[in-house]
GULUM-769596 format. One record per residue: residue in one letter; x, y, z of N, C-alpha, C in turn; residue number from 1. Coordinates in steps of 0.05 Angstrom, whole numbers, plus 32768, in hexadecimal, padded with zeros to 4 digits. Example, Ala and Ser with C-alpha at 12.3 -4.5 7.8 and 13.67 -1.06 7.14 Angstrom:
! residues 2
+------+------+------+------+-------+-------+-------+------+------+------+-----+
: rest : n.xx : n.yy : n.zz : ca.xx : ca.yy : ca.zz : c.xx : c.yy : c.zz :  nr :
+------+------+------+------+-------+-------+-------+------+------+------+-----+
:    a : 8108 : 7F8E : 809C :  80F6 :  7FA6 :  809C : 8108 : 7FBE : 809C :   1 :
:    s : 8101 : 7FD3 : 808E :  8111 :  7FEB :  808F : 8102 : 8001 : 809D :   2 :
+------+------+------+------+-------+-------+-------+------+------+------+-----+
***
This chain:
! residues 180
+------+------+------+------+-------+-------+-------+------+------+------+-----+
: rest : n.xx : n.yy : n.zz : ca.xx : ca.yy : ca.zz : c.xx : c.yy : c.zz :  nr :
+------+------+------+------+-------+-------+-------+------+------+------+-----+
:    x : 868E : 8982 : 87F8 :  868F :  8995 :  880E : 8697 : 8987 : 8827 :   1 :
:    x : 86A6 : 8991 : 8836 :  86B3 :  8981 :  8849 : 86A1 : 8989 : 8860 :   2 :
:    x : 86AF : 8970 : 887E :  8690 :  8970 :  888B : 868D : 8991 : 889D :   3 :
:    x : 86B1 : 8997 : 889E :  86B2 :  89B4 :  88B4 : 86A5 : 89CE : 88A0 :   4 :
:    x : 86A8 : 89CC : 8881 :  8696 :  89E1 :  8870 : 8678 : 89DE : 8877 :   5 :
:    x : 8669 : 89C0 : 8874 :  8654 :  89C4 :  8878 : 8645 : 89C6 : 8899 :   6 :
:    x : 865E : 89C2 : 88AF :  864F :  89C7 :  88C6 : 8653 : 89EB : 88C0 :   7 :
:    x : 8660 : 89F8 : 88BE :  8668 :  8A10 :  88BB : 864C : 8A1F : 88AF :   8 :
:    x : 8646 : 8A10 : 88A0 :  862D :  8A19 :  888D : 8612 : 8A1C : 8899 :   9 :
:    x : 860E : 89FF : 88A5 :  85FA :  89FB :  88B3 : 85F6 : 8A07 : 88C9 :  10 :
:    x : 860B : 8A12 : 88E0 :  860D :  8A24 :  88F1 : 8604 : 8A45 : 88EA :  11 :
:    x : 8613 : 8A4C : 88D7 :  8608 :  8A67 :  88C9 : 85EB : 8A6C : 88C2 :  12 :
:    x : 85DD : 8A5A : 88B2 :  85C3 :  8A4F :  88AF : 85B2 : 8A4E : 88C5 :  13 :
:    x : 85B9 : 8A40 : 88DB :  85AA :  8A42 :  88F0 : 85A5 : 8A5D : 8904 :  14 :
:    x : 85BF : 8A72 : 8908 :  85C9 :  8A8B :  8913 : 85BC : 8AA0 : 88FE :  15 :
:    x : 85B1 : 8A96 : 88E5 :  85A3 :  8AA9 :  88D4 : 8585 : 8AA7 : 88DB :  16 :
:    x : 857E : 8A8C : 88DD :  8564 :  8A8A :  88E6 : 8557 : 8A91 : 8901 :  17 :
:    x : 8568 : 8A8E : 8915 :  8568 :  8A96 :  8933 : 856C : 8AB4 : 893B :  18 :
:    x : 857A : 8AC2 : 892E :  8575 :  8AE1 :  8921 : 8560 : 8AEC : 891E :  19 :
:    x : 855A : 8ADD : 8904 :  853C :  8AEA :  88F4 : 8525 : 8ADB : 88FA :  20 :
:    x : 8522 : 8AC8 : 890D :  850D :  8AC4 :  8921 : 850C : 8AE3 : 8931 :  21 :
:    x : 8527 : 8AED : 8944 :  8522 :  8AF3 :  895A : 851C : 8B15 : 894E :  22 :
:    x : 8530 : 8B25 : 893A :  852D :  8B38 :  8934 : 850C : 8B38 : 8925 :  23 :
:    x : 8507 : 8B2C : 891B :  84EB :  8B2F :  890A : 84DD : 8B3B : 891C :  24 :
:    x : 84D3 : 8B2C : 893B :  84CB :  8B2D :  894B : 84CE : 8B48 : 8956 :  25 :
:    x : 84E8 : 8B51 : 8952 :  84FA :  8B6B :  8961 : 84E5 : 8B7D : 894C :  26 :
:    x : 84E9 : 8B7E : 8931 :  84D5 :  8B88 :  891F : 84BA : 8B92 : 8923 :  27 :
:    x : 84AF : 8B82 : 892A :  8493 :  8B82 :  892B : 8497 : 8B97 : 8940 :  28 :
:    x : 849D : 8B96 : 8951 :  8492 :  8BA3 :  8977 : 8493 : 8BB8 : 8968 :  29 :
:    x : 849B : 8BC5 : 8952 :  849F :  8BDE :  8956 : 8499 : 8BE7 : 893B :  30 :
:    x : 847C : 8BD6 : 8932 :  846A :  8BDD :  8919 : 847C : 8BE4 : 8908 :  31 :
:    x : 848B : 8BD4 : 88FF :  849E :  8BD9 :  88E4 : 848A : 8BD0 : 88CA :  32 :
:    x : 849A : 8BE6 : 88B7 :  848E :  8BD4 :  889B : 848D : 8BBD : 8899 :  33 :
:    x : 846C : 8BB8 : 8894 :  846C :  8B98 :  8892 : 8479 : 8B8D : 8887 :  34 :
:    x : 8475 : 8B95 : 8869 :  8486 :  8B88 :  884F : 84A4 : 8B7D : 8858 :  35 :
:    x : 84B3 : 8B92 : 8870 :  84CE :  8B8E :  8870 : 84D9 : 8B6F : 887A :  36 :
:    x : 84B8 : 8B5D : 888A :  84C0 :  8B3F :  8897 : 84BE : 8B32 : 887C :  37 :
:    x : 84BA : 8B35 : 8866 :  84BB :  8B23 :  884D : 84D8 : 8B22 : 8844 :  38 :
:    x : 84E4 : 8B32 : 884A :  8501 :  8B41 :  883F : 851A : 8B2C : 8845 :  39 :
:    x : 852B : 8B2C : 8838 :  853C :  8B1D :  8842 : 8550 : 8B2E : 885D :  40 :
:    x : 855A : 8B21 : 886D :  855E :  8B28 :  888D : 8585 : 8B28 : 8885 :  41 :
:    x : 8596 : 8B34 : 8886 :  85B6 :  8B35 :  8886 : 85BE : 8B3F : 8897 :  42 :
:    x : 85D0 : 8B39 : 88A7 :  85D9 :  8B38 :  88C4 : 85F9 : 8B38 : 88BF :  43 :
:    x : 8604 : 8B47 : 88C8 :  8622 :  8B51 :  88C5 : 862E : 8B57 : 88E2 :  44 :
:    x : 864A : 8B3E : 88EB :  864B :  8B48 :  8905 : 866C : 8B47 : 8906 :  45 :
:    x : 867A : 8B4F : 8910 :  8697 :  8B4A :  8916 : 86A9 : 8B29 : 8918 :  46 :
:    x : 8689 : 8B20 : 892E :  8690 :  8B0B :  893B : 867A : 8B00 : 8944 :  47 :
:    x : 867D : 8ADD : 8939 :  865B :  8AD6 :  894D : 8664 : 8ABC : 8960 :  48 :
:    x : 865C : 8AB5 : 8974 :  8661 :  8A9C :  8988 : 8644 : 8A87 : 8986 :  49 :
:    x : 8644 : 8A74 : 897E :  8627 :  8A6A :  898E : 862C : 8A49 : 8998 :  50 :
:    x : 861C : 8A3B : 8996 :  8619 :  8A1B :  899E : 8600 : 8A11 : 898E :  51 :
:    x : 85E9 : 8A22 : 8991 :  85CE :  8A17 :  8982 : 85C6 : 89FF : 8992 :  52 :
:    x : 85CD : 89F9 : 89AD :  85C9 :  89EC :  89BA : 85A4 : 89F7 : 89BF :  53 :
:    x : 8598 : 89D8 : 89D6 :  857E :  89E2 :  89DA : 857C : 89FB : 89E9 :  54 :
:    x : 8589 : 8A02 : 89FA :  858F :  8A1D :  8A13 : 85A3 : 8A2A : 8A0C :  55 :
:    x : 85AE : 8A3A : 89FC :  85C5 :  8A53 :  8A01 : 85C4 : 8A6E : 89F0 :  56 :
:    x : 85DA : 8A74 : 89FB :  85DB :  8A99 :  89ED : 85EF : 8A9C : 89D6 :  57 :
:    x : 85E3 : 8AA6 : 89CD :  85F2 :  8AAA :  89AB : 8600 : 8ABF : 89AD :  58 :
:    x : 8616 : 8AC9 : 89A3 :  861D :  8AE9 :  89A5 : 8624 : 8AED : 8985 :  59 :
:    x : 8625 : 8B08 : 8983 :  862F :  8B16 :  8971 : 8640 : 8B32 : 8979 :  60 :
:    x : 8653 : 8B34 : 8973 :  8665 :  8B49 :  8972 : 8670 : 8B58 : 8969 :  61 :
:    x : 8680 : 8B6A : 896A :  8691 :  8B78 :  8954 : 867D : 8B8A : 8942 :  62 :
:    x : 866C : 8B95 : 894C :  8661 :  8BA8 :  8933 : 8650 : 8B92 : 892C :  63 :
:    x : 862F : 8B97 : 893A :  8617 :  8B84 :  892B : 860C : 8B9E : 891A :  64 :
:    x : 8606 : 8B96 : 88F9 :  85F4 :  8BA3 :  88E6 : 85DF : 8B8F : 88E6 :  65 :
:    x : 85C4 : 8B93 : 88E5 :  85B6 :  8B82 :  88E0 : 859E : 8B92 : 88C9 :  66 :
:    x : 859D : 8B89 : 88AF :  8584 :  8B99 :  889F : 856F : 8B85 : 8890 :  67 :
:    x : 855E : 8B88 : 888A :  8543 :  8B7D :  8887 : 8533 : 8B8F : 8873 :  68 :
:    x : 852F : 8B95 : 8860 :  851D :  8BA3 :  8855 : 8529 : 8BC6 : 8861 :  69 :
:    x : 850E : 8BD3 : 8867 :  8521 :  8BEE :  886F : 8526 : 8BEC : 8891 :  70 :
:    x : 852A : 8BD1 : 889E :  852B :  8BD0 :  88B8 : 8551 : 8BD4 : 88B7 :  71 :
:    x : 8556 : 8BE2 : 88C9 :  8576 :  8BD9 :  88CB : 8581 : 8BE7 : 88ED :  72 :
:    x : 858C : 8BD5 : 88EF :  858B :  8BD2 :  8916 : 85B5 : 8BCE : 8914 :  73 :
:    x : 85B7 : 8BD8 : 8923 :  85DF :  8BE0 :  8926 : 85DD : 8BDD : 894C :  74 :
:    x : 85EE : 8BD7 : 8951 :  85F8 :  8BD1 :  8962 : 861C : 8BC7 : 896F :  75 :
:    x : 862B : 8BC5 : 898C :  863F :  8BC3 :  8984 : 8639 : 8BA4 : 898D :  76 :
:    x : 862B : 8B95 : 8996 :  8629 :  8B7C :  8994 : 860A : 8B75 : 899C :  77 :
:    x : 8601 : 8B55 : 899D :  85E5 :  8B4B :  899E : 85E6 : 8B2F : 89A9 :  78 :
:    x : 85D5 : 8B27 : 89BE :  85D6 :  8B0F :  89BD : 85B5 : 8AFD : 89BD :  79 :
:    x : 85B9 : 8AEF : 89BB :  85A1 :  8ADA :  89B6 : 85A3 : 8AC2 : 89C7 :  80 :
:    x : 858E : 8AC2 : 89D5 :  858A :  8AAE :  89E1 : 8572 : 8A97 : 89E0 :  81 :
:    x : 8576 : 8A7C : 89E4 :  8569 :  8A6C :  89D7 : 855B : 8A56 : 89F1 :  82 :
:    x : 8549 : 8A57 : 89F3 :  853C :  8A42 :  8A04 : 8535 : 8A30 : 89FA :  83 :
:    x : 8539 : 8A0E : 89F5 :  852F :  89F9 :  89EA : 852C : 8A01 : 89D4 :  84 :
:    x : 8544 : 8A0B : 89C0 :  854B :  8A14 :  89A9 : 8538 : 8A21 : 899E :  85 :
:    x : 852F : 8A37 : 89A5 :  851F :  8A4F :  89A2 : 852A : 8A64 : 89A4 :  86 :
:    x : 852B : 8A78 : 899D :  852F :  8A95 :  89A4 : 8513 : 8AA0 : 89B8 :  87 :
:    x : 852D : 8AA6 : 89D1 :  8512 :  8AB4 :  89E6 : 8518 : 8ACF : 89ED :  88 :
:    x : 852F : 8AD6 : 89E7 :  8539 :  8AF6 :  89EA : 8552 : 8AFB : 89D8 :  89 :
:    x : 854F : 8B16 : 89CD :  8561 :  8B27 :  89BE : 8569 : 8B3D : 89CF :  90 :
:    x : 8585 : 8B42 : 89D1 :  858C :  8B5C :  89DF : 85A8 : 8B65 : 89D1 :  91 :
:    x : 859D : 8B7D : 89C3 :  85AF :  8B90 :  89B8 : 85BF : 8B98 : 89CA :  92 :
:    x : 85DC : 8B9F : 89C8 :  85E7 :  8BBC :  89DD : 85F8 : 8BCA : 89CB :  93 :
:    x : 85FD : 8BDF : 89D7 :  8614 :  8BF5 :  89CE : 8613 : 8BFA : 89B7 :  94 :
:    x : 8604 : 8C19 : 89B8 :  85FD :  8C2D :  89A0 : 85EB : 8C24 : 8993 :  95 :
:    x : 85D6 : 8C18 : 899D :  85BC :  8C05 :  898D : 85AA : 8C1D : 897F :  96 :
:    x : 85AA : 8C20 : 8962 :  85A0 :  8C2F :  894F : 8590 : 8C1C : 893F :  97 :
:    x : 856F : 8C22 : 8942 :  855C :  8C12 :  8931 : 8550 : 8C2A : 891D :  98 :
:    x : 854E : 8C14 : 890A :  853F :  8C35 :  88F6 : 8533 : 8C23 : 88E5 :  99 :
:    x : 8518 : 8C2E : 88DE :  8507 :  8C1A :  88CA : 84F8 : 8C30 : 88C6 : 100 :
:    x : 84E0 : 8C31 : 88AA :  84CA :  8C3D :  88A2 : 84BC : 8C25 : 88A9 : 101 :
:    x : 84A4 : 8C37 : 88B0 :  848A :  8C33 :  88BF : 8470 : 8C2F : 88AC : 102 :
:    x : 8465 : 8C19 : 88B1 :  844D :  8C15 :  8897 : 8443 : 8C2D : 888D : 103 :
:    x : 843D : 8C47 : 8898 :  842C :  8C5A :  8888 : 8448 : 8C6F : 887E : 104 :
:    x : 845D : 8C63 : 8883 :  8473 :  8C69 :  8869 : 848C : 8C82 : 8879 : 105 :
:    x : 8480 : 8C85 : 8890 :  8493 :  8C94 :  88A7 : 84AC : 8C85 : 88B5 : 106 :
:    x : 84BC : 8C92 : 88AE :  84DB :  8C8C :  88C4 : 84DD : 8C88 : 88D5 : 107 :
:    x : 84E4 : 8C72 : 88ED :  84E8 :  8C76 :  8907 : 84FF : 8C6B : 8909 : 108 :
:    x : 8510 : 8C7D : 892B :  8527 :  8C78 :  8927 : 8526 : 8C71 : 894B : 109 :
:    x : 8535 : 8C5D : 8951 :  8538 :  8C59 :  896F : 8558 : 8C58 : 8975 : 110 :
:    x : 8556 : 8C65 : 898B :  857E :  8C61 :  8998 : 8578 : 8C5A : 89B4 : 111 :
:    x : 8587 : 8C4B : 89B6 :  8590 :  8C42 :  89DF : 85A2 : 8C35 : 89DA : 112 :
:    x : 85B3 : 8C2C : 89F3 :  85CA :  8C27 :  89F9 : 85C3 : 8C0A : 89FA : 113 :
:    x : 85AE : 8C07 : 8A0A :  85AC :  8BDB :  8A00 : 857D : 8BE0 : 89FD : 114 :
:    x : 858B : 8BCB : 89EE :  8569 :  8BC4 :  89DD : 8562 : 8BA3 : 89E1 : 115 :
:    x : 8551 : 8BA1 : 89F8 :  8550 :  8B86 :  8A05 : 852B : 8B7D : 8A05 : 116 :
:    x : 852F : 8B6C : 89F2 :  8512 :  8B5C :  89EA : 850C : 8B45 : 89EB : 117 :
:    x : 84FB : 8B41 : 89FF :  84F2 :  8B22 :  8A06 : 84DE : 8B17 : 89F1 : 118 :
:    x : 84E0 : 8B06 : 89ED :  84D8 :  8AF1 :  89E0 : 84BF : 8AEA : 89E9 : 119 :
:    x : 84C2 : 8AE1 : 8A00 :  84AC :  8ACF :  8A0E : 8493 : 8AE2 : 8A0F : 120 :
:    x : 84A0 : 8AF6 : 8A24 :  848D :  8B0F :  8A2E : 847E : 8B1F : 8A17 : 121 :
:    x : 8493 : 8B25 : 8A05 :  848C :  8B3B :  89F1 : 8489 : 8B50 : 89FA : 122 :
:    x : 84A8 : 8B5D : 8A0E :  84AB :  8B74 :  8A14 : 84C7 : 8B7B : 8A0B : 123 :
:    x : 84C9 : 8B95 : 89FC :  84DE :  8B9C :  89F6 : 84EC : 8BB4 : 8A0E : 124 :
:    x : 8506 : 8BB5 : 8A16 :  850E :  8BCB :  8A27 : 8523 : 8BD8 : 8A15 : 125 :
:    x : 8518 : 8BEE : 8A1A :  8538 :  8C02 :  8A0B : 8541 : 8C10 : 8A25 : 126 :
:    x : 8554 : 8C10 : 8A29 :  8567 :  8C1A :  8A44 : 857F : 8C31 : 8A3C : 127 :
:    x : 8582 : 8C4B : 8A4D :  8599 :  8C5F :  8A46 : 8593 : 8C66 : 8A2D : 128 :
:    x : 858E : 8C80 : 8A31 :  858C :  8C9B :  8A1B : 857B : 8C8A : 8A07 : 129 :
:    x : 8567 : 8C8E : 8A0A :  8551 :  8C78 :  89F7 : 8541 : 8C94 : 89EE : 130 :
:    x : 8549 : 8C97 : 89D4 :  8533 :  8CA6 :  89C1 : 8520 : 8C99 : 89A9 : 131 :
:    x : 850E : 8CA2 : 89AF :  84FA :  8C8D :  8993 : 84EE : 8CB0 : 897E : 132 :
:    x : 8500 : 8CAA : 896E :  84EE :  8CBC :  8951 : 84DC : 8CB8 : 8941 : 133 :
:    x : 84CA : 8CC3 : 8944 :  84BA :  8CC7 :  8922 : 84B6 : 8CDF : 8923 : 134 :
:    x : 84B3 : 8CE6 : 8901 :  84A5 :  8D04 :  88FA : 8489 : 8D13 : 890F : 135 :
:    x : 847A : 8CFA : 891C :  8465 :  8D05 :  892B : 846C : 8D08 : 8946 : 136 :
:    x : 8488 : 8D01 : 894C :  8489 :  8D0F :  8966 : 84A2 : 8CFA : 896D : 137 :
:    x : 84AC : 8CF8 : 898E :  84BF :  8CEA :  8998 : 84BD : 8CDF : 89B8 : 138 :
:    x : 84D0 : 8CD5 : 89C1 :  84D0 :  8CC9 :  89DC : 84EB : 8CC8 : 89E4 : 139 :
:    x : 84EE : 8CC7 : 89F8 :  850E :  8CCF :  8A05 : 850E : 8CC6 : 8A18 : 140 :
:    x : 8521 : 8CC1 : 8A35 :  8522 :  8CB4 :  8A46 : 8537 : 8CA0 : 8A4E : 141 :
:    x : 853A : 8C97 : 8A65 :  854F :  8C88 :  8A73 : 8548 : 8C6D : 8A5E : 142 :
:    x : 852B : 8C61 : 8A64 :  852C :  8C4D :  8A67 : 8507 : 8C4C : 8A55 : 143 :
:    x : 84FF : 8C3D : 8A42 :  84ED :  8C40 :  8A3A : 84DD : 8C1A : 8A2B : 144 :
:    x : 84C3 : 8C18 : 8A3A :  84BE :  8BF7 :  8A40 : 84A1 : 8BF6 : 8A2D : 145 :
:    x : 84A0 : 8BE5 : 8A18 :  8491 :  8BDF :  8A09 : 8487 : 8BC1 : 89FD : 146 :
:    x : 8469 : 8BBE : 8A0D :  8461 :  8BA7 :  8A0E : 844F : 8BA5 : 89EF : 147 :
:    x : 845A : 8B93 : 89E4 :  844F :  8B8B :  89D1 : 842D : 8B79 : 89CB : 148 :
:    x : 8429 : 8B6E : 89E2 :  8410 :  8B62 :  89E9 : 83FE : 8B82 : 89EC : 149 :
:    x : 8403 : 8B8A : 8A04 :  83EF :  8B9A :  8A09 : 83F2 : 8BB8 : 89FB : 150 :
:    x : 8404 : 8BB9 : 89ED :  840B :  8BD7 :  89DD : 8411 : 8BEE : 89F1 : 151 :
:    x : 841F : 8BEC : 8A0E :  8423 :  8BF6 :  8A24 : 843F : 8C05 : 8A1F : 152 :
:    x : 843F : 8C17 : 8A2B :  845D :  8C27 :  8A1E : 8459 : 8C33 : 8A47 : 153 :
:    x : 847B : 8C29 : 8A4E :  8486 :  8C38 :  8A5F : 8490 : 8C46 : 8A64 : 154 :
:    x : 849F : 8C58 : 8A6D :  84B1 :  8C63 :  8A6F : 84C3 : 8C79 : 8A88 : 155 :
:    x : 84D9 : 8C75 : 8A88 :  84DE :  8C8D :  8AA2 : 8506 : 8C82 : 8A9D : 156 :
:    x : 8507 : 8C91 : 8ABB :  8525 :  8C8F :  8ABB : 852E : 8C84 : 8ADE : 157 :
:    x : 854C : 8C7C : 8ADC :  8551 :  8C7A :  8AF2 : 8552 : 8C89 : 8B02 : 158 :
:    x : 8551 : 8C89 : 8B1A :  8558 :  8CA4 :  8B36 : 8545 : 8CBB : 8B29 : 159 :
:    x : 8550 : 8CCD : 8B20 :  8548 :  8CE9 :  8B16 : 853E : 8CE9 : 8AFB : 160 :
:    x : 853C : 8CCF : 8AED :  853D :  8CD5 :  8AD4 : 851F : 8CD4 : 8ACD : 161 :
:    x : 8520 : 8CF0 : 8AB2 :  850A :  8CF8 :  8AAA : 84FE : 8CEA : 8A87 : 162 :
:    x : 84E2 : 8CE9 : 8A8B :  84DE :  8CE2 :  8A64 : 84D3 : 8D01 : 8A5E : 163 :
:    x : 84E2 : 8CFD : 8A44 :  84D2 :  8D15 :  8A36 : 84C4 : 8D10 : 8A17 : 164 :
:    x : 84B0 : 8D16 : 8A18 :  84A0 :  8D06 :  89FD : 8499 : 8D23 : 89F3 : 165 :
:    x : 849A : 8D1D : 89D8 :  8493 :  8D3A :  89C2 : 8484 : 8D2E : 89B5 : 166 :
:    x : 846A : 8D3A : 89AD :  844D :  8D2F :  8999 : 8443 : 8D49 : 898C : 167 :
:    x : 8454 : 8D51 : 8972 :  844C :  8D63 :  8961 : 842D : 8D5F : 895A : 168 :
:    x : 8424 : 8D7A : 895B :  840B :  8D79 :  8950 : 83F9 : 8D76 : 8935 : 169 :
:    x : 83F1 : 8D69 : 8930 :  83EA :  8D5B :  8913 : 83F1 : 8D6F : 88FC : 170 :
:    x : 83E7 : 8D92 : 88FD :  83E7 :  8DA4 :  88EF : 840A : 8D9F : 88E6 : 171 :
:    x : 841C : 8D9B : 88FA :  8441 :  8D9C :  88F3 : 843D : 8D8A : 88E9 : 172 :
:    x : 843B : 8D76 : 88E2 :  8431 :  8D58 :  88D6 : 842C : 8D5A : 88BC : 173 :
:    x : 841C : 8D6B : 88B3 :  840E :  8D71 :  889F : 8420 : 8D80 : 8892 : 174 :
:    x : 8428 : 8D91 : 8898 :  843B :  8DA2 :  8887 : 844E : 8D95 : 8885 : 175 :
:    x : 845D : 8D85 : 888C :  847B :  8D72 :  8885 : 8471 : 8D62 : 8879 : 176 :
:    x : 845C : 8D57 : 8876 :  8446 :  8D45 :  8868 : 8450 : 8D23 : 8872 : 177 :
:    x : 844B : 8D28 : 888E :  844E :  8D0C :  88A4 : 8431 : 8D0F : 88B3 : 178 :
:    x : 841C : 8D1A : 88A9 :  83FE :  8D0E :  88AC : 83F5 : 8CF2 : 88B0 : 179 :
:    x : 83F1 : 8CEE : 88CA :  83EB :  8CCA :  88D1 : 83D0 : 8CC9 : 88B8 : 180 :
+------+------+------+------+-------+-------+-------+------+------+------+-----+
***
């Protein structure tokens, strides 16, 4: 194997692991099937840039797929950023579609225009036309802020902008048979 195949390799290798550090993490905030962090993690992008240096930003372009078990997150690019070769933030943008089942076996589906999650903090922001689905109800809004530490959910919009949250009543629940 020559030495530019195996840096080539070893680069890939490392941009797989710095991924599925940071998405795992992206995972969790938002009570995904457990089972799905055992899963193997495949990441599909147009185009990726990095260094793997101790400090920089990774990108991915061109159409990011990313799936995991039933996690699968689309986007039209992602980047990753690395502090003293760590992953300390993930930030999705353009057309960011998350969709995973949920441990008690329910669908959720999230859309915003950029999907920006700190690392450090363990706050995720979803920004522009941000809808969050499940069968038991939804959330809508400019702009919608969820702390992972304290289980804190924000939400509102810029200037004028309004949230609108829908929370079907258990009885609609029951009959579609999406009973928490």
């Amino acid at each position: 194997m020559s030495h530019s195949h195996a840096a080539r390799g070893t680069v890939a290798r490392r941009l797989g692991v710095l991924a599925a550090v940071s998405l795992l993490a992206f995972a969790t905030a938002v009570a995904a099937l457990s089972s799905d962090r055992n899963k193997p993690m495949d990441i599909y992008a147009g185009h990726q840039s990095c260094t793997f240096s101790g400090d920089s930003v990774n990108n991915l372009s061109g159409g990011v797929h990313i799936t995991q078990g039933t996690l699968d997150i689309t986007s039209k690019s992602a980047k990753i950023t690395l502090a003293d070769g760590e992953p300390v933030r993930a930030v999705f943008n353009g057309s960011v579609v998350l969709k995973q089942q949920m441990d008690d076996g329910t669908p959720m589906t999230a859309k915003a225009t950029t999907v920006d999650y700190d690392l450090r903090t363990e706050v995720i922001v979803f920004t522009g036309n941000v809808t969050i689905s499940q069968p038991r109800g939804s959330m809508g809004g400019d702009r919608i802020v969820y702390n992972l530490k304290t289980g804190g959910v924000e939400s509102g919009g810029q200037g004028n902008g309004r949230v609108h949250m829908r929370i079907l009543p258990k009885s609609s629940r029951a009959a579609t048979g999406d009973e928490d």
